[in-house]
C-alpha positions as CSV (number, residue, x, y, z in Angstrom):
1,X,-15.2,-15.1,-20.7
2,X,-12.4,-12.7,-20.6
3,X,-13.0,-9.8,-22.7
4,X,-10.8,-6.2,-23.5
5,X,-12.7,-2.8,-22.1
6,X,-13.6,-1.9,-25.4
7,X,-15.7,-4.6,-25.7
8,X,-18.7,-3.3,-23.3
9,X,-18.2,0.2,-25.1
10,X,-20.0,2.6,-23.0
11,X,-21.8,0.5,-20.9
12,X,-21.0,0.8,-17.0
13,X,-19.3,-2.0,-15.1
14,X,-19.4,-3.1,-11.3
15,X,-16.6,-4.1,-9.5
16,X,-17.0,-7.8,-7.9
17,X,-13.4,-8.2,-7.1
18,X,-9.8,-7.4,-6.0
19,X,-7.3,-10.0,-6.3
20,X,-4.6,-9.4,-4.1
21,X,-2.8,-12.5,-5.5
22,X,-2.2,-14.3,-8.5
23,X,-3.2,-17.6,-7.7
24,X,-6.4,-16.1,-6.6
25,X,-6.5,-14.4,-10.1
26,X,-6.2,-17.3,-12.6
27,X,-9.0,-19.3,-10.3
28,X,-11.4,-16.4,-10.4
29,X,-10.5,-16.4,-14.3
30,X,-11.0,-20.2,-14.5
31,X,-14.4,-20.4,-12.9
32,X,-16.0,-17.0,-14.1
33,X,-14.8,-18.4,-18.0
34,X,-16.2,-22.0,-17.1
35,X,-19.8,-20.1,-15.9
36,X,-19.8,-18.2,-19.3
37,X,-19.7,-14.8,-17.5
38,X,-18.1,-11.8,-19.2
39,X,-15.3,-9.5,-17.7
40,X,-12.8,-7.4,-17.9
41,X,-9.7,-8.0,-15.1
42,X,-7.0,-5.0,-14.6
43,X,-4.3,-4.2,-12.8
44,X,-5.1,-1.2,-10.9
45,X,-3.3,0.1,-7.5
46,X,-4.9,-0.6,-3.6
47,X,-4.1,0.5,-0.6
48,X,-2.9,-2.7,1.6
49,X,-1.3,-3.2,5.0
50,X,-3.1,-2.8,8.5
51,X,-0.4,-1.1,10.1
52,X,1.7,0.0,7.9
53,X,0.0,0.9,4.9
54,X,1.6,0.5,1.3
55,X,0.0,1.2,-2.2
56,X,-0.1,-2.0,-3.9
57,X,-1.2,-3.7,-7.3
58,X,-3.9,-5.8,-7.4
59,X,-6.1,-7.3,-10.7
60,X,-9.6,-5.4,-10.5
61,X,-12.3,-8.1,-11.7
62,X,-15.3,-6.2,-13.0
63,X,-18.7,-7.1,-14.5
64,X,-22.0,-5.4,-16.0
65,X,-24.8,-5.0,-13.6
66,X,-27.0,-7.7,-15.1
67,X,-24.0,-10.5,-14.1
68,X,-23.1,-9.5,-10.5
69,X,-25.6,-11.4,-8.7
70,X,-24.3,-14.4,-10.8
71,X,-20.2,-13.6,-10.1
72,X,-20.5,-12.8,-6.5
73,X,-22.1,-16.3,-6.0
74,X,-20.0,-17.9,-7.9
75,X,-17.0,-15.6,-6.1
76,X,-18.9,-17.3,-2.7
77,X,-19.3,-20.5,-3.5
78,X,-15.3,-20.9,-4.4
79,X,-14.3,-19.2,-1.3
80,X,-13.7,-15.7,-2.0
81,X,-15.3,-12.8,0.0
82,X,-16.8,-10.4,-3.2
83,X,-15.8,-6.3,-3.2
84,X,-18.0,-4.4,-1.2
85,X,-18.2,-0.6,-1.6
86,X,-16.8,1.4,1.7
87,X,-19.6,2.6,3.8
């Protein structure tokens, strides 16, 4: 379920996703609310472009640590590739 920030209060959340479209938003929205999983989405700037490179927006799905395994499957099995960190 969607929640505000605030709501998790000091506890740390884990990024599982950048959504570089809407479409691809409101589905990730749809099935992580259906699954009963708690997040927070935000819009938050990426860098985008292969060759030339442009800041963009994008809404930042994140999670707390005991629900990622849960999200990023649930991320897989819908057809969306989770956020890794950069090595």
């Amino acid at each position: 379920m969607r929640r505000e920030g605030d709501y998790f209060g000091d506890q740390e959340l884990v990024l599982v996703y950048i959504a570089k479209k809407l479409k691809h938003a409101l589905s990730i929205e749809s099935f992580l609310t259906a699954a009963g999983v708690d997040y927070v989405v935000e819009p938050d700037k990426y860098s985008g472009g292969v060759i030339f490179r442009s800041e963009r927006v994008g809404a930042f799905f994140y999670v707390l640590p005991a629900s990622v395994e849960l999200a990023t499957r649930l991320l897989t099995d819908n057809g969306f590739k989770p956020y890794e960190e950069p090595a």
